[in-house]
C-alpha positions as CSV (number, residue, x, y, z in Angstrom):
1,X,0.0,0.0,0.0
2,X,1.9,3.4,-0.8
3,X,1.2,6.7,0.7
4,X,1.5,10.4,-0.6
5,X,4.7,10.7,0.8
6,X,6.1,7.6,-1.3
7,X,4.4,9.2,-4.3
8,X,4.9,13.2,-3.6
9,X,4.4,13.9,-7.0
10,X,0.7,12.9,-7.4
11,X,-1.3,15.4,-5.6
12,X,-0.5,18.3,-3.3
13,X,0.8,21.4,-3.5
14,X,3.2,20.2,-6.0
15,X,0.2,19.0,-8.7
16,X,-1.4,23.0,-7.7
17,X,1.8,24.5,-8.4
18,X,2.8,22.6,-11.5
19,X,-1.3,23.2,-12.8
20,X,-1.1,26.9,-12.2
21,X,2.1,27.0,-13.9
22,X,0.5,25.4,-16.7
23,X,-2.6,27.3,-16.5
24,X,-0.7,30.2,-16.6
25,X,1.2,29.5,-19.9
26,X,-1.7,29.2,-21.6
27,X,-3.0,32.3,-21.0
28,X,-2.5,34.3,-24.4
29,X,-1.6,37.8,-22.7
30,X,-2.4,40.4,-24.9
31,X,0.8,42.9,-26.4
32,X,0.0,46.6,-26.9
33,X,-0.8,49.7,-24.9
34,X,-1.0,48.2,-22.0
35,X,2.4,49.2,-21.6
36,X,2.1,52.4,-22.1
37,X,-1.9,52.9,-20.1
38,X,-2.7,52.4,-16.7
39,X,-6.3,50.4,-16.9
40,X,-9.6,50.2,-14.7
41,X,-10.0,46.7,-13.5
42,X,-11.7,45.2,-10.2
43,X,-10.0,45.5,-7.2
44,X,-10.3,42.5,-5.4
45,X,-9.0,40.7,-9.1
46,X,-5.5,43.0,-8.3
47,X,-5.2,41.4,-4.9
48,X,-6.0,37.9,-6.4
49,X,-3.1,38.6,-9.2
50,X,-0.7,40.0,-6.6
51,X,-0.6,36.9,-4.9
52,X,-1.4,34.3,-7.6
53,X,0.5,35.9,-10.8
54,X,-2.7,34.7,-12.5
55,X,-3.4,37.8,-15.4
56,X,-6.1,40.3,-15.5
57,X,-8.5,41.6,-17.7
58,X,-9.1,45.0,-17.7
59,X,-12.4,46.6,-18.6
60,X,-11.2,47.6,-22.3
61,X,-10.4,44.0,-22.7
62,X,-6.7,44.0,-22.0
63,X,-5.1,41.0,-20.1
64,X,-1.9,41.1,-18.6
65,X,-0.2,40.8,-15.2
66,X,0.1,44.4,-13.1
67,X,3.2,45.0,-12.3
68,X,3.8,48.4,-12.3
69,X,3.0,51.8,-10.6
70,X,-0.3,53.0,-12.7
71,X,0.2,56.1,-11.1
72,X,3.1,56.5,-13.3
73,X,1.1,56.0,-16.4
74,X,-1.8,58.1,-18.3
75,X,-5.1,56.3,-17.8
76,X,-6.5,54.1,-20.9
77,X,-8.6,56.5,-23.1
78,X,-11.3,53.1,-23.7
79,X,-11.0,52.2,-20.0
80,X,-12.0,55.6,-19.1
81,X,-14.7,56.1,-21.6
82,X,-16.7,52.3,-20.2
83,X,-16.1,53.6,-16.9
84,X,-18.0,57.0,-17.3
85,X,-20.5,55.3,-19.3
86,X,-21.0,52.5,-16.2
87,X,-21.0,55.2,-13.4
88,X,-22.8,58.3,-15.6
């Protein structure tokens, strides 16, 4: 009879990690402006990001993984313009 110790690799934090890993590669993140903008998008999906790395989608459609000061950035004009329309 084995247990999860003799077989570490089949379950566990190890299968999560190696499953996010994955899950993460095959997220298609999106190149453009998104480099250039800083974008609206949820709060509570930045905190989820910040400790998973898992990308977000902002509310122009753009997907990547923050990284950066937005306040250093000009806010997307399309971001801006769904968020006035939402709010307004």
């Amino acid at each position: 009879m084995s247990t999860p110790l003799d077989s570490p690799d089949q379950g566990g934090v190890a299968t999560l990690d190696r499953e996010l890993e994955e899950l993460l590669n095959e997220e298609n993140l999106e190149p453009g402006d998104h480099e250039r903008f800083s974008h609206y998008v949820k709060k509570d999906k930045i905190l989820e990001s910040a400790i998973s790395g898992k990308p977000v989608r902002a509310l122009c459609g753009k997907k990547w993984t923050p990284g950066r000061d937005p306040e250093k950035f000009p806010i997307c004009p399309t971001c801006k313009e769904i968020y006035e329309s939402m709010v307004g």
